[in-house]
C-alpha positions as CSV (number, residue, x, y, z in Angstrom):
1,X,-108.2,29.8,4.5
2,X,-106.1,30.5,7.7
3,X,-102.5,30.6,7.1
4,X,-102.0,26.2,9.2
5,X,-104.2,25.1,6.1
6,X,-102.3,27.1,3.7
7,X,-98.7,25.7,5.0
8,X,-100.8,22.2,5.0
9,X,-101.7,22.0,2.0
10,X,-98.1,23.1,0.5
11,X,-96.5,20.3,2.7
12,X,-98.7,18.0,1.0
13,X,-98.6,18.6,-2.5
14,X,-94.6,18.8,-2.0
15,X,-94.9,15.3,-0.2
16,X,-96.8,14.1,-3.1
17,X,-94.5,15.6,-5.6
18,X,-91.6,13.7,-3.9
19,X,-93.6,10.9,-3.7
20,X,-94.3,10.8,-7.2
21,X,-90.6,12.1,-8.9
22,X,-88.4,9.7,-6.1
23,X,-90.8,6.4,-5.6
24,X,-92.3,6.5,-8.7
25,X,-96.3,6.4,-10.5
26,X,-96.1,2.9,-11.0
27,X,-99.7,0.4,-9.9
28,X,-97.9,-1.4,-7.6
29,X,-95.6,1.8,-5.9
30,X,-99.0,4.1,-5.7
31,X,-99.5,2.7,-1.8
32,X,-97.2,5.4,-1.0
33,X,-99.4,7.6,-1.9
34,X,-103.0,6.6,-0.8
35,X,-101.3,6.7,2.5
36,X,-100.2,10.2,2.5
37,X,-103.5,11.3,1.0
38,X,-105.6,9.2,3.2
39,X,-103.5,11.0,6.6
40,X,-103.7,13.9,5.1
41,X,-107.7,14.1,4.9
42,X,-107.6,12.1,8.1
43,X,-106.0,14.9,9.9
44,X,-107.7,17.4,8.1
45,X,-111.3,16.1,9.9
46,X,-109.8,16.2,13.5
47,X,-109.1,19.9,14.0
48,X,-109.6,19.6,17.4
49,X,-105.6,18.9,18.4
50,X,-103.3,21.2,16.6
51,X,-100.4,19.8,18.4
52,X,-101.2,16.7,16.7
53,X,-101.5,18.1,13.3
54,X,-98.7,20.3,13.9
55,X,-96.2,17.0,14.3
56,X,-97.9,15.4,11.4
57,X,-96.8,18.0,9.1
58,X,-93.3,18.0,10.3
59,X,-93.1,14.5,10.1
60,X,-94.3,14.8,6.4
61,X,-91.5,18.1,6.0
62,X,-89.1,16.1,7.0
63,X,-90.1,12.5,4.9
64,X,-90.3,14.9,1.7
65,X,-86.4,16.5,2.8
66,X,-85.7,12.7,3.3
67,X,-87.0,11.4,0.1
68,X,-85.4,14.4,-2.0
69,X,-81.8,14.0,0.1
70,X,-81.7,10.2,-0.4
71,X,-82.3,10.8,-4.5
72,X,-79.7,13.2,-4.9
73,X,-77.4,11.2,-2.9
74,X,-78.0,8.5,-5.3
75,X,-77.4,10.7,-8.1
76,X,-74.0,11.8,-6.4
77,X,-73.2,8.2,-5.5
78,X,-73.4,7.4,-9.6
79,X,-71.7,10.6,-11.1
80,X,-68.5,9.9,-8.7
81,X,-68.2,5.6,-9.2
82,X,-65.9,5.2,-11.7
83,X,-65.9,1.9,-11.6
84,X,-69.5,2.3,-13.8
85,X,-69.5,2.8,-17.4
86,X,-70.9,6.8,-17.9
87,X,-71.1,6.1,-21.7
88,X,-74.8,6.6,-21.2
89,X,-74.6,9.5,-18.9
90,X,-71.8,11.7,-20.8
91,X,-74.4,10.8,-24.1
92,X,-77.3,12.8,-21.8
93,X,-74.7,16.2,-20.8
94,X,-73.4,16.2,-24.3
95,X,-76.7,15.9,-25.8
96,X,-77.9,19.0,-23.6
97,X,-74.9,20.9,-23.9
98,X,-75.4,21.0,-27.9
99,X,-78.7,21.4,-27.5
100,X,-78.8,24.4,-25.5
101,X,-76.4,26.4,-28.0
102,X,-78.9,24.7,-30.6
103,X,-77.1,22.3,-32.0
104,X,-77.3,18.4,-32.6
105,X,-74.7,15.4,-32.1
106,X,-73.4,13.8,-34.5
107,X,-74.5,10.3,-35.4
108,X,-70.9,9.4,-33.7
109,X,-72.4,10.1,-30.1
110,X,-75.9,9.4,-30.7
111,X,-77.6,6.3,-28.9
């Protein structure tokens, strides 16, 4: 394989991975991606204009960066708003914290 169809193919399963862990698996989300698999085999049949395919795997670079940034910006919006009850939140880091000195909660803090 030449090293365009190597770097292809990682774009794409990392586009898919995003896909999958920031839009979700669910029936009605998985549009997302049939479209990025359907381009994806599209392009791969037109080898003819490598500028082409060269911009399509940007675009899906930076849609992947965009999908990963917007998640974890999420994530930072919640962990800082302190107007929203973290109960649940502080349950998950204390539950992780005993468990990685192997330990369990007490039925105090459990859910």
């Amino acid at each position: 394989m030449s090293s365009r169809t190597l770097q292809a193919a990682k774009v794409y399963r990392d586009l898919l991975k995003s896909i999958r862990k920031n839009i979700g698996k669910e029936g009605y989300k998985s549009h997302f991606g049939e479209f990025v698999t359907h381009e994806f085999r599209n392009s791969s049949n037109l080898s003819t204009d490598q500028s082409c395919i060269q911009q399509k795997i940007k675009l899906a670079r930076d849609y992947t960066f965009q999908l990963n940034s917007v998640q974890h910006h999420k994530d930072l919006l919640i962990s800082y708003n302190i107007a929203v009850d973290r109960s649940d939140e502080m349950k998950k880091v204390l539950g992780k914290s005993a468990a990685s000195v192997g330990l369990q909660l007490p039925d105090v803090y459990q859910a």
